[in-house]
GUROTI-397548 format. One record per residue (C-alpha): residue number from 1; residue in three letters; x, y, z negated. Coordinates in steps of 0.25 Angstrom, whole numbers. Layout:
N
(atom NUM, 'ALA', (X, Y, Z))
...
END
This chain:
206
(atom 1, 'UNK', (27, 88, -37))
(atom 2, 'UNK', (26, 75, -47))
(atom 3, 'UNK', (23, 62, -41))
(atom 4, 'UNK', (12, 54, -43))
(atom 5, 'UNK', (13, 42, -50))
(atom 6, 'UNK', (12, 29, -45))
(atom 7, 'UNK', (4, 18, -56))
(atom 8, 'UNK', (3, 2, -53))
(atom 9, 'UNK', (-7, 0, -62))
(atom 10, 'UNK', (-16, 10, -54))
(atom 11, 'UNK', (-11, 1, -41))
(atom 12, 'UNK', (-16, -9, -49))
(atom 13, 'UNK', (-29, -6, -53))
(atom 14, 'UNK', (-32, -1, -39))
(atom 15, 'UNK', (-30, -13, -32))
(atom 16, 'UNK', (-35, -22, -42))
(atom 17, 'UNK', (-48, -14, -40))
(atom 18, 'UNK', (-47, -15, -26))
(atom 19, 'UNK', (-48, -28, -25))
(atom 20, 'UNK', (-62, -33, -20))
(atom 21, 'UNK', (-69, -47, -18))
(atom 22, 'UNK', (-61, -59, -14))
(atom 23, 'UNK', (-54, -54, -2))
(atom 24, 'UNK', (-56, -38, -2))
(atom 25, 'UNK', (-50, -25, -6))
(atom 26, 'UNK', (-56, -12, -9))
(atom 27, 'UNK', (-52, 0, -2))
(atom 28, 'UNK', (-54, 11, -11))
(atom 29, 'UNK', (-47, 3, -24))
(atom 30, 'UNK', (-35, -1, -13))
(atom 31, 'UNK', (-34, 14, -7))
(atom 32, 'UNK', (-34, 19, -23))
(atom 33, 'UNK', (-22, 8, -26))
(atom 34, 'UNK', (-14, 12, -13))
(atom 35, 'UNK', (-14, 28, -17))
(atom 36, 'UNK', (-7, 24, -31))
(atom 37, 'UNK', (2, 17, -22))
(atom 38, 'UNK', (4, 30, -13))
(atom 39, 'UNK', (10, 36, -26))
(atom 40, 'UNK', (21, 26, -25))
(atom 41, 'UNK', (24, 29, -12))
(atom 42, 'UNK', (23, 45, -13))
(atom 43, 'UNK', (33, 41, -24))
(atom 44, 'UNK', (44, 38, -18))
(atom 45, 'UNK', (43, 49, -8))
(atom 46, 'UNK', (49, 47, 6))
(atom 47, 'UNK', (54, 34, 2))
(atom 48, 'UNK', (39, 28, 3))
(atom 49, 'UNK', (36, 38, 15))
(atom 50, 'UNK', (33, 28, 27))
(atom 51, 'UNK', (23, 23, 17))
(atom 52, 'UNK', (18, 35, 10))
(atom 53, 'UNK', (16, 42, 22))
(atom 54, 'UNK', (4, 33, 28))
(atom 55, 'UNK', (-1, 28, 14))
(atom 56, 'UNK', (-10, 39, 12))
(atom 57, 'UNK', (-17, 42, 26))
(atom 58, 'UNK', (-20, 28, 26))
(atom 59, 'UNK', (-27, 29, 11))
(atom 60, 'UNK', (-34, 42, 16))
(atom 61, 'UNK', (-39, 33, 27))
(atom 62, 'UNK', (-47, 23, 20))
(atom 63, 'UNK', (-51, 33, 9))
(atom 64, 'UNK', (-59, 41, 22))
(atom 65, 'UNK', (-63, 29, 27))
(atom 66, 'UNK', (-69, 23, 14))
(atom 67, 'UNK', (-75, 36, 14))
(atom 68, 'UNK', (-84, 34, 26))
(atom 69, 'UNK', (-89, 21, 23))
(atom 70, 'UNK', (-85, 15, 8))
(atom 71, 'UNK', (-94, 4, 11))
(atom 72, 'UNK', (-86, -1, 23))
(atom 73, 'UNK', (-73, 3, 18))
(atom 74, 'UNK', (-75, -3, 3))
(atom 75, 'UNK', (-65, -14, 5))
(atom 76, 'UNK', (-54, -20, 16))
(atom 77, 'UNK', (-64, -29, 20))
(atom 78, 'UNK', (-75, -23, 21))
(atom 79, 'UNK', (-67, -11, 29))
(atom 80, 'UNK', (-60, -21, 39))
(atom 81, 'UNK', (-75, -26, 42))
(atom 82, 'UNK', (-79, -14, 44))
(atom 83, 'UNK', (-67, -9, 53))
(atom 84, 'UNK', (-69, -21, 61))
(atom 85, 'UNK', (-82, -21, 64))
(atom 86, 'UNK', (-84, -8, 69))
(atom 87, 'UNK', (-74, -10, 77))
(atom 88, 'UNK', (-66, 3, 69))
(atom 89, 'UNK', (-53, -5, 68))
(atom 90, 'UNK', (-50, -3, 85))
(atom 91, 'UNK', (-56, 10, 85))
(atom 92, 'UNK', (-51, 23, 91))
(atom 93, 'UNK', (-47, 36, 82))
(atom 94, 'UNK', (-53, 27, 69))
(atom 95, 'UNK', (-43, 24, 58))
(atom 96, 'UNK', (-46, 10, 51))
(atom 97, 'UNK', (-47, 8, 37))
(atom 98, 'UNK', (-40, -7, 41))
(atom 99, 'UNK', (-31, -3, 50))
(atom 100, 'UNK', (-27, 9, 37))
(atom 101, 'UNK', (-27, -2, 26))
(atom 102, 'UNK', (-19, -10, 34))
(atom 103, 'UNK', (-7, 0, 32))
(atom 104, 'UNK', (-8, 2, 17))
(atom 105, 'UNK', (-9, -13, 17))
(atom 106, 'UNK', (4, -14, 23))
(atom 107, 'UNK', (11, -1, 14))
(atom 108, 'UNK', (4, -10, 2))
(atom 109, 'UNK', (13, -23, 6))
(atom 110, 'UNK', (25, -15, 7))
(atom 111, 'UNK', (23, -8, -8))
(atom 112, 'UNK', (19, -20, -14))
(atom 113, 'UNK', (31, -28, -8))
(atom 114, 'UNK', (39, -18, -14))
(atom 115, 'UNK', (33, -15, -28))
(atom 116, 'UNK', (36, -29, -28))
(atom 117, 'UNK', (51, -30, -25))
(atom 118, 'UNK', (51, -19, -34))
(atom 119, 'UNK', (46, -25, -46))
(atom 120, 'UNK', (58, -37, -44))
(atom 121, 'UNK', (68, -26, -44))
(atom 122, 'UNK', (77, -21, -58))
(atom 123, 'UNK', (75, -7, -61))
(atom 124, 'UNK', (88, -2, -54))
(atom 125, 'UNK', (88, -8, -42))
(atom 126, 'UNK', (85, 1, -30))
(atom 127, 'UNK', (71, -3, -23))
(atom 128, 'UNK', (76, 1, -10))
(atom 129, 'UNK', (79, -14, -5))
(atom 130, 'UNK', (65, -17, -10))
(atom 131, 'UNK', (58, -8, -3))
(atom 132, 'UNK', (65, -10, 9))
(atom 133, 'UNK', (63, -25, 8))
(atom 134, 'UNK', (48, -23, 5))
(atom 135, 'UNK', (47, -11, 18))
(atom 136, 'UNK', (54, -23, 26))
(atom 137, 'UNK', (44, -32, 23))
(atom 138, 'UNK', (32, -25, 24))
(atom 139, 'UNK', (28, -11, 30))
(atom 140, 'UNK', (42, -14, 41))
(atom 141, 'UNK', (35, -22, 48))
(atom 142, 'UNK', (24, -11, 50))
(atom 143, 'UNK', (33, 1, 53))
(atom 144, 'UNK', (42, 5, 66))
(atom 145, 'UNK', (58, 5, 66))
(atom 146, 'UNK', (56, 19, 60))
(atom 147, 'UNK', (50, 19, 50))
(atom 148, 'UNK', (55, 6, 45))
(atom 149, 'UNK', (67, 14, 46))
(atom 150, 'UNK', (64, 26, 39))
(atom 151, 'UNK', (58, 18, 27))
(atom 152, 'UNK', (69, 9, 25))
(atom 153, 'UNK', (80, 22, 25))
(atom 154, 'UNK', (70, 29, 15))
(atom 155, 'UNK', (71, 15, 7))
(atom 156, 'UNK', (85, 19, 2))
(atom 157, 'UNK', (81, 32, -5))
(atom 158, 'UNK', (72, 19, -15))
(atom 159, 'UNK', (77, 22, -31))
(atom 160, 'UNK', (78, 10, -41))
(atom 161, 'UNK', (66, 3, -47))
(atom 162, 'UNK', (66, 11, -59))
(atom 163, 'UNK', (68, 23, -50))
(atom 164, 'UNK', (56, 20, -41))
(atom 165, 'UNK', (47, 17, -51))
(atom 166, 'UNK', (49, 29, -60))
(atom 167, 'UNK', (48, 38, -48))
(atom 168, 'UNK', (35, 31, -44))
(atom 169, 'UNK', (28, 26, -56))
(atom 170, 'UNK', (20, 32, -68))
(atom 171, 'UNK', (25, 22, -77))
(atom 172, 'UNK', (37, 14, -70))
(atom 173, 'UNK', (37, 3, -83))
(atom 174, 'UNK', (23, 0, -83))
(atom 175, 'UNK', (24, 0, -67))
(atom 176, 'UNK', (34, -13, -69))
(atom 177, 'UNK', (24, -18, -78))
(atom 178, 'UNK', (11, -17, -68))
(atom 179, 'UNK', (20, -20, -54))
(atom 180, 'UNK', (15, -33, -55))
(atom 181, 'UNK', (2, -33, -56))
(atom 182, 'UNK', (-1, -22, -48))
(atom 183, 'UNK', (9, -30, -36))
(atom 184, 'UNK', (-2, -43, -39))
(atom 185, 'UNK', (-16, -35, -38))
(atom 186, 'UNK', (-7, -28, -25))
(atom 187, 'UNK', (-3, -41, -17))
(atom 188, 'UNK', (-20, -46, -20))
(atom 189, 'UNK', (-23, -33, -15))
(atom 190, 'UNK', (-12, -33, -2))
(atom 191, 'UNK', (-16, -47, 1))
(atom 192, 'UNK', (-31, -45, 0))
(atom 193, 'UNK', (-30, -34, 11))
(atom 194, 'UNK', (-19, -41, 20))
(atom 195, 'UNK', (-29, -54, 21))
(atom 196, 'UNK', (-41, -45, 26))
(atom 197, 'UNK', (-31, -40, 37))
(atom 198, 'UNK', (-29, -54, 40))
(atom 199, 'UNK', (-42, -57, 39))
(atom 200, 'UNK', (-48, -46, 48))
(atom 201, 'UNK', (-35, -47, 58))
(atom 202, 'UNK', (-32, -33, 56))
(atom 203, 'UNK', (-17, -34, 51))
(atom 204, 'UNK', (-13, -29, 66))
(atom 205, 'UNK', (-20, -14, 65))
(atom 206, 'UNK', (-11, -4, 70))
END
């Protein structure tokens, strides 16, 4: 069975598009942006697995959600005011759109963290020390002993850059090209989203 391409450019529209108002980010543009990503992660196979594995529940999550009141669940914003006052963010047997954002948010860290270190690297050069370094410093922290210890065995299986990106990508030289941009429009994105936790005081959730 082939593989499903992963495209930056299309990361990049997406979240451009997603981006709303001053302060605000749109769900359904940010959920469009994050299934391209999927395809990154789907990929690599079981390299990517403690990723992969929660990515797409957690999309299926807001899409449903979106479903049963677009209005409400238009944007971050306007869903964590919703969540919060009608009290859905404490309540029993209810899965919040926040509490759900708040995991891709911190799976978004992790990539973008490493698409970076990625971009710094030659060709050759395994990506195994940079995915381990960016996994160290962003989704460890979120994950027990076990699971840190199953993704950071996995991480040895990583290839080269060149490897890795003609596995994953469409078009692995136009890739190069784009990974820049798209990283800028994903850190506005990333740091748009990570202030409305702060501001809301919901970076706890469990």
């Amino acid at each position: 069975m082939s593989i499903e391409k992963f495209d930056l450019a299309k990361v990049q529209q997406f979240f451009e598009e997603s981006l709303f108002e001053e302060e605000d980010v749109k769900i359904d543009a940010y959920i469009t942006a994050y299934l391209e990503l999927y395809k990154f992660f789907t990929a690599m196979g079981s390299v990517f697995g403690f990723v992969s594995s929660d990515i797409k529940s957690k999309v299926d999550i807001l899409e449903e959600l979106r479903k049963t009141d677009i209005e409400k669940y238009f944007s971050v914003k306007s869903m964590m005011d919703h969540e919060r006052d009608t009290d859905l963010l404490e309540k029993k047997h209810f899965v919040s759109g926040s509490r759900t954002l708040l995991r891709l948010h911190r799976g978004l860290d992790f990539l973008r963290d490493f698409l970076r270190r990625l971009s710094e690297l030659d060709g050759e050069e395994n990506t195994c020390a940079a995915c381990r370094l960016a996994y160290n410093e962003t989704l460890a922290h979120f994950h027990p002993w076990l699971i840190q210890k199953g993704a950071l065995m996995a991480m040895y299986a990583m290839p080269t850059k060149n490897n890795l990106l003609n596995r994953v990508c469409a078009d692995p030289e136009k890739a190069v090209l784009i990974l820049p941009d798209m990283l800028q429009v994903t850190d506005q994105v990333y740091d748009r989203v990570h202030a409305l936790y702060t501001v809301y005081d919901l970076h706890g959730l469990s």
